[in-house]
C-alpha positions in Angstrom: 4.1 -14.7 11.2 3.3 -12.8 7.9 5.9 -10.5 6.8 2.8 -7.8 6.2 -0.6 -7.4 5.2 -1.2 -6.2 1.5 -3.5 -5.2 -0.8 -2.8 -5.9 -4.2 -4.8 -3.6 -6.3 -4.8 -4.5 -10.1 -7.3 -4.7 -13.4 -5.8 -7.6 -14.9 -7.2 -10.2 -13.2 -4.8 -12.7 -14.0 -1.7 -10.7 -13.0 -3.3 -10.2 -9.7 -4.3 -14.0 -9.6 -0.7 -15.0 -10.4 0.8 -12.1 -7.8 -0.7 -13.0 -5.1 0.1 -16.8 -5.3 3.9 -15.7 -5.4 3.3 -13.1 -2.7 1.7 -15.8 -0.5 4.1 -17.7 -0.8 6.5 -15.0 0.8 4.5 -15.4 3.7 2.7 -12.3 2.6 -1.4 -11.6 3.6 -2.5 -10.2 0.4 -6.2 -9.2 0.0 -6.7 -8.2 -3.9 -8.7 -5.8 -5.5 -9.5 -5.0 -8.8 -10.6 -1.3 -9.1 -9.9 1.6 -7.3 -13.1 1.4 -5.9 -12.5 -1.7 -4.7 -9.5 -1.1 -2.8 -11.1 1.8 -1.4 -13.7 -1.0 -0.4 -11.2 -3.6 1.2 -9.3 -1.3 3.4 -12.4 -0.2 5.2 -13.4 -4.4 5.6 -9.6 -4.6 6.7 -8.2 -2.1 9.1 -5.2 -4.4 9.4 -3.8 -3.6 5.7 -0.1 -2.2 5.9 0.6 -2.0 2.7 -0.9 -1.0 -0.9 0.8 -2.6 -4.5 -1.0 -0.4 -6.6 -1.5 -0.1 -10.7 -1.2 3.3 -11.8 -3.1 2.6 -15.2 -7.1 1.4 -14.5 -9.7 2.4 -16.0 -12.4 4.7 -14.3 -10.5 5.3 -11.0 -7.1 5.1 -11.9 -3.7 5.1 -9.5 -3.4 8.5 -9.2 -6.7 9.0 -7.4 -7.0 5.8 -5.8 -3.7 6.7 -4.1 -5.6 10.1 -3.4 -8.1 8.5 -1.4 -6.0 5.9 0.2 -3.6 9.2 2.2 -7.2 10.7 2.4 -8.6 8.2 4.5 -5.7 5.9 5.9 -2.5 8.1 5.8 -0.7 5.5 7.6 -1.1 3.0 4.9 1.9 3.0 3.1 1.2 2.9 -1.4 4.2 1.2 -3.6 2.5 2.1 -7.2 3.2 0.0 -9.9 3.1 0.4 -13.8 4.3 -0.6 -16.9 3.7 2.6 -18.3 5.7 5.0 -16.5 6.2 8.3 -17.3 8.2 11.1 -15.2 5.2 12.9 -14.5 3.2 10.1 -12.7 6.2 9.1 -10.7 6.3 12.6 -9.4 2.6 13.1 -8.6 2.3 9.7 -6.8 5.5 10.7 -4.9 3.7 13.8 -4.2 0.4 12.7 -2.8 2.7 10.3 -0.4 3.6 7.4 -2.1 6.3 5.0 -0.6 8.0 4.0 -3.6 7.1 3.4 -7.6 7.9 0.5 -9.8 8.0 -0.8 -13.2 6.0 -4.1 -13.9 6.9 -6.7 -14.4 8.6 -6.2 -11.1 11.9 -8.2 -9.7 9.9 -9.8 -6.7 13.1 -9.9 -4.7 12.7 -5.8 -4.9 9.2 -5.4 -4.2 9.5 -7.7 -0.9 12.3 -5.6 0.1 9.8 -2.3 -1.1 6.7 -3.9 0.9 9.0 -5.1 4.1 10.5 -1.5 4.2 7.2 0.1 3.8 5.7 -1.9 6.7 8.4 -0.9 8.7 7.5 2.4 8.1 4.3 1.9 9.1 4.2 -0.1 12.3 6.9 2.7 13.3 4.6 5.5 12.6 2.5 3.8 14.5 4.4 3.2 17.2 4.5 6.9 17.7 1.4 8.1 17.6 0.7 5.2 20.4 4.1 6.8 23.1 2.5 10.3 21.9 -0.9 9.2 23.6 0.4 7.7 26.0 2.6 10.5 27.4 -0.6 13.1 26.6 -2.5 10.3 28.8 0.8 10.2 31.5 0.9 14.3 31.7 -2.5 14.5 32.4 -2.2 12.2 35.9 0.7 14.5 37.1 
């Protein structure tokens, strides 16, 4: 069984490349992306998507608005952002708009599985209760 599903959302194309082969081998799914767009592209194709790695620096869309879009339109999905350029200011605003966590590249992979396990957890738990809320809303309902 796969530790989680991912999305590894990147403009370098051979950081994502070489990522994801190390991520596999985790026993991670990882779906990449290479845009904002993109990702915003892959997690409609693949509702089963726990978890977003996501570069804060890209050009046209960058982080910041991908990760906009991403609590927009799948608020369960949890968003670790990842940059090697951060500043203060970004950290805060990602935090803001709902990221899970934020980390520096290149990133201790022993951390970031710990970040992506954690933030699945969180996920499949929020899950969890939205599933007991409807089913007690369906329960009450009978009575």
């Amino acid at each position: 069984m796969t530790i989680a599903n991912v999305l590894l959302v990147d403009d370098e194309v051979p950081f994502v490349e070489a990522m994801t082969r190390r991520l596999v081998k985790r026993d991670l799914e990882v779906v990449a992306a290479y845009s904002g767009a993109g990702a915003l592209t892959e997690l409609e194709k693949k509702p089963s998507i726990e978890v977003v790695i996501l570069d804060v620096k890209m050009p046209e869309m960058d982080g910041i608005d991908t990760l906009r879009e991403i609590k927009r339109k799948h608020p369960l999905v949890e968003v670790i952002m990842l940059t090697g350029h951060a500043t203060i200011e970004s950290a805060i605003e990602g935090m803001k708009l709902g990221a899970f966590d934020y980390l520096m590249k290149p990133s201790d992979m022993d951390l970031l599985l710990v970040k992506v396990q954690q933030a699945a957890s969180r996920k499949r738990a929020q899950e969890e209760k939205i599933i007991e809320a409807r089913m007690k809303e369906i329960t009450s309902r009978r009575i």
